[in-house]
C-alpha positions as CSV (number, residue, x, y, z in Angstrom):
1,X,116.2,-44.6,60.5
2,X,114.2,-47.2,62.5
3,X,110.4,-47.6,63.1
4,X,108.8,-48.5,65.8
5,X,105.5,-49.7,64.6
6,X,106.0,-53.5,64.9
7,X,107.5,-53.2,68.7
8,X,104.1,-51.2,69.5
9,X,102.6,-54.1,67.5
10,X,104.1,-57.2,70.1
11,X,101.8,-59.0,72.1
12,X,104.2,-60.9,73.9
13,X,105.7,-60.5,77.3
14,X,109.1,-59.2,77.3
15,X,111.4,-60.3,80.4
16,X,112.9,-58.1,82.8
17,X,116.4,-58.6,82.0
18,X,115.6,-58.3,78.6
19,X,114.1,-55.3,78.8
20,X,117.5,-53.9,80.8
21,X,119.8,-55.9,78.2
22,X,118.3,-54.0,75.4
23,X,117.3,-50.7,74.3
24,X,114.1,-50.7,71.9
25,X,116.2,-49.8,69.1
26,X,118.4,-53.0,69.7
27,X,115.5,-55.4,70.6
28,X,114.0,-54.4,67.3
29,X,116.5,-55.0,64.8
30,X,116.9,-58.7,67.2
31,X,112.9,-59.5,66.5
32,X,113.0,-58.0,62.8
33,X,115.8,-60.3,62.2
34,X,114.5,-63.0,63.8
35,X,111.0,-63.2,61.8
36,X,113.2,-62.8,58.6
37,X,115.3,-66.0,59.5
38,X,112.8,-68.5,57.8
39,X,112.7,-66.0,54.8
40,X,116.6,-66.4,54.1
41,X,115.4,-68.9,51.2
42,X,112.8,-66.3,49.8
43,X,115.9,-63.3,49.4
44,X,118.2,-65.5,47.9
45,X,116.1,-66.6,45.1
46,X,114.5,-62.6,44.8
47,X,118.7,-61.7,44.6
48,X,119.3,-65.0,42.3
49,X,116.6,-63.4,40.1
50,X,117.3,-59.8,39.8
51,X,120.8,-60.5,38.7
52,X,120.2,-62.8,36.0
53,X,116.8,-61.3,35.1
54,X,118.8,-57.7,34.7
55,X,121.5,-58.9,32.9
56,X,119.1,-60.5,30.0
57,X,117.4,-57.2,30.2
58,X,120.1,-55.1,29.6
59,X,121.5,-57.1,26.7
60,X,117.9,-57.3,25.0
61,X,117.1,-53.8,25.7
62,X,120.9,-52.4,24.8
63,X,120.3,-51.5,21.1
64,X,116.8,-50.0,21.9
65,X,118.7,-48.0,24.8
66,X,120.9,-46.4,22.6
67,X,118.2,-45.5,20.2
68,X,116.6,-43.2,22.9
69,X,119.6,-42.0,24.6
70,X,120.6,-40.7,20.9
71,X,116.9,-39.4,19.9
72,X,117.3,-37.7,23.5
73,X,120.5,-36.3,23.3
74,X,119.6,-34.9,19.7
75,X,116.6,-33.0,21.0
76,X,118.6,-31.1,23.3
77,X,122.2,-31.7,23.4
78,X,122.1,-32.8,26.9
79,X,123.3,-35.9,29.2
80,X,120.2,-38.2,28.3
81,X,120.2,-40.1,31.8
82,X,118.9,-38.4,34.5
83,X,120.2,-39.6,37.9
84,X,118.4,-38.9,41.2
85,X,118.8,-39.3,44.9
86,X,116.1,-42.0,46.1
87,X,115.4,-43.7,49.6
88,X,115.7,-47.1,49.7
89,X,115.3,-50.0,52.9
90,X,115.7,-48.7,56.5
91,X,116.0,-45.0,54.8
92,X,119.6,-45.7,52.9
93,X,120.3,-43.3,49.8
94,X,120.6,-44.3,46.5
95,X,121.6,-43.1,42.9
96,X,118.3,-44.1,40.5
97,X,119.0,-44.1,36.8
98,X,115.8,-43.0,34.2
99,X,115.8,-42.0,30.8
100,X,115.4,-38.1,31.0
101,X,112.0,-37.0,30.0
102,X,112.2,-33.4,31.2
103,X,113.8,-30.3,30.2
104,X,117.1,-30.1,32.1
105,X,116.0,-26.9,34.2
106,X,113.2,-29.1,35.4
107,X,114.1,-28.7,39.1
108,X,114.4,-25.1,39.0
109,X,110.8,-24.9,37.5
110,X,109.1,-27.5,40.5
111,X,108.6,-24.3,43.0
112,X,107.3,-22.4,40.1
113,X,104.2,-24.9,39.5
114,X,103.8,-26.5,42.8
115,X,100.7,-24.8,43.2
116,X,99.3,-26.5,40.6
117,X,99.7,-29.8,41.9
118,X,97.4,-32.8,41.2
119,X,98.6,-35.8,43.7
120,X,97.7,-35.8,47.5
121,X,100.2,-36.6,49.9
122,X,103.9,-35.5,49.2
123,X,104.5,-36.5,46.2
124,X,104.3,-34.0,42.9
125,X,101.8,-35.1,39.7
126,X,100.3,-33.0,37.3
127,X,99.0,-33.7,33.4
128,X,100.6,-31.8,30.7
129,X,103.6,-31.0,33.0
130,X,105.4,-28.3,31.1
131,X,108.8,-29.6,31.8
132,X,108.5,-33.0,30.1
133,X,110.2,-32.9,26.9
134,X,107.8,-34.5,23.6
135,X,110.2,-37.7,23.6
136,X,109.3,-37.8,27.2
137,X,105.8,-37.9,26.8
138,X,106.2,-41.1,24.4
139,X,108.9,-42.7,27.0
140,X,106.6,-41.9,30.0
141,X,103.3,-43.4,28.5
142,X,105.3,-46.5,27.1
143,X,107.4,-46.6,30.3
144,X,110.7,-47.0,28.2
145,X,112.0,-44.3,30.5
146,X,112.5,-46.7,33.1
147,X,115.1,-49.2,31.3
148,X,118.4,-48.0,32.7
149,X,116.8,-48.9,36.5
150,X,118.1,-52.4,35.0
151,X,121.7,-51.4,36.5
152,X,119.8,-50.4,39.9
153,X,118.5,-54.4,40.2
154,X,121.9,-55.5,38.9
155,X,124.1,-53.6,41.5
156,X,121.5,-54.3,44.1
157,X,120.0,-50.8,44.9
158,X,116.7,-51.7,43.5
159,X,114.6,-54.8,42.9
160,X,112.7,-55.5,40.1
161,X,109.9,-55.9,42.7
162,X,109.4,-53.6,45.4
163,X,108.1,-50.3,46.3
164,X,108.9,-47.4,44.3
165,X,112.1,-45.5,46.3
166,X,110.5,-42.1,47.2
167,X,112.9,-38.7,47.0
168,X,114.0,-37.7,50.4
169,X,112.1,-34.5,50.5
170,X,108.9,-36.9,50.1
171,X,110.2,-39.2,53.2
172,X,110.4,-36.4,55.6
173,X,106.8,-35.7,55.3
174,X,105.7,-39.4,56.5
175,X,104.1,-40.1,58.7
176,X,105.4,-43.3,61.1
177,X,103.0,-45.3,59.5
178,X,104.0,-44.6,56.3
179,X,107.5,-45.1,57.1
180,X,106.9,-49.1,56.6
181,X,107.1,-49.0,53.2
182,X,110.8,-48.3,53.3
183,X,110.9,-51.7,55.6
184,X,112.1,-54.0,52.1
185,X,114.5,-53.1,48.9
186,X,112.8,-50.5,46.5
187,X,111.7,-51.9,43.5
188,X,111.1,-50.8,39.5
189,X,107.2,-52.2,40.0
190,X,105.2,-53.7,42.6
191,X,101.0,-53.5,43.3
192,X,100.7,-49.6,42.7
193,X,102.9,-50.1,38.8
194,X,100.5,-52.2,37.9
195,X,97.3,-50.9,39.8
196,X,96.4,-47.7,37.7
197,X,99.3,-45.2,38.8
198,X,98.9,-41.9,38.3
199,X,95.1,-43.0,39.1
200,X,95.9,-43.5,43.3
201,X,95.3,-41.6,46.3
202,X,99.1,-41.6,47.7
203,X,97.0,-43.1,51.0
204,X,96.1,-45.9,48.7
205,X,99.5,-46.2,47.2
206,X,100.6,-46.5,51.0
207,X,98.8,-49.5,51.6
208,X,99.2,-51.6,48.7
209,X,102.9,-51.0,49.3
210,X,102.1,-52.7,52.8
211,X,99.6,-54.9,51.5
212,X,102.9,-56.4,49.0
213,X,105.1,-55.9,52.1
214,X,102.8,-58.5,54.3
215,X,102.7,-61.0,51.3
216,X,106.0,-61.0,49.5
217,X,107.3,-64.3,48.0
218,X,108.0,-65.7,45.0
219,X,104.6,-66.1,43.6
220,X,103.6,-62.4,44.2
221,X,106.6,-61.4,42.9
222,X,105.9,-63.3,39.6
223,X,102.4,-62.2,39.0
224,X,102.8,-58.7,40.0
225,X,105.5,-59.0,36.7
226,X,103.0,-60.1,34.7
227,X,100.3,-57.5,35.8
228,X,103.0,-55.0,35.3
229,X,103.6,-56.1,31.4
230,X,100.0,-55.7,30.9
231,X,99.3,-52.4,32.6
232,X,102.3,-51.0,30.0
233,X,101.2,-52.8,27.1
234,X,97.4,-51.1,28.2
235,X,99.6,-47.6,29.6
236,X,97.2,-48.2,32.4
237,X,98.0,-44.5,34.4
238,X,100.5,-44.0,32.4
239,X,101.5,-40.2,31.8
């Protein structure tokens, strides 16, 4: 999957041969690479970070993660991680690991209460969702249901910073624009984790994803992590 939008974006003059030695598709990737040559520093430390950072997470979180896969599992007798197909950078798949906070026929049910959806866009929100589980509710709201992402950032299919991967029924309704926010590594939280949530417009969503997308580096990384442990600690649009 490749967009466009930067090419349409160039203000320089492309030569002639150029033009015939490349296809738009090639010339692309040659001027998306080339910006992200004085960035090489910037990925390695981001990398450096998520492996170490995930590693210390999963050892301090290990004994509360087998607490809830147990308090889980006893609710229901079912497999208490849920794993999903997500779209990551330049529209690769991905497994994503959650705790499960829904009922295990949750998918069957979707179709059943689309109707009464509360997000805009193409994503699916809705308050007292009647496929969320009461354990769920408590994980959701603290957002302990996110802890096993910690083996996403360690295998390097997530971030800890990033935008959140979208389902791939959700990606085929972008629109080109929108498409830019699969341009860097999905992440567990960026601007909209710790910006109210459940509270955004999916159009606003959109453009703080950009807006972290334009900016990224070190220092943004770092104090979106700190907004992020306050927004839990407050369950700022938490549900």
């Amino acid at each position: 999957m490749e967009n466009l939008g930067y090419l349409l974006d160039e203000k320089e003059i492309i030569p002639v041969d150029v033009q015939q030695r490349y296809d738009s598709r090639t010339y692309y990737r040659e001027r998306k690479r080339a910006k992200n040559k004085n960035r090489y520093g910037y990925q390695i430390a981001k990398r450096s970070f998520d492996i170490v950072g995930s590693i210390a997470a999963i050892v301090i979180s290990a004994i509360p993660m087998l607490i809830i896969a147990l308090l889980i599992f006893l609710q229901d007798g079912h497999n208490p991680i849920f794993k999903q197909i997500r779209v990551t950078k330049d529209g690769r798949f991905f497994t994503m690991y959650k705790f499960r906070t829904m009922h295990v026929n949750a998918e069957a049910m979707l179709d059943e209460l689309c109707s009464q959806n509360e997000a805009d866009g193409p994503v699916f929100k809705m308050k007292n969702d009647p496929r969320v589980m009461k354990i769920g509710r408590f994980l959701r709201r603290t957002s302990l249901d996110e802890i096993p992402q910690f083996f996403n950032v360690l295998n390097g299919t997530m971030s800890f910073v990033g935008p959140r991967p979208p389902l791939p029924k959700e990606m085929e309704s972008y629109t080109p624009y929108q498409l830019h926010r699969l341009d860097v590594k999905s992440g567990i939280t960026c601007y909209w984790q710790c910006s109210g949530r459940s509270n955004i417009m999916f159009d606003t969503w959109v453009e703080l994803d950009l807006k972290y997308i334009r900016e990224c580096s070190a220092w943004v990384d770092f104090k979106i992590l700190l907004r992020t442990v306050v927004a839990i600690l407050k369950r700022d649009g938490a549900e």
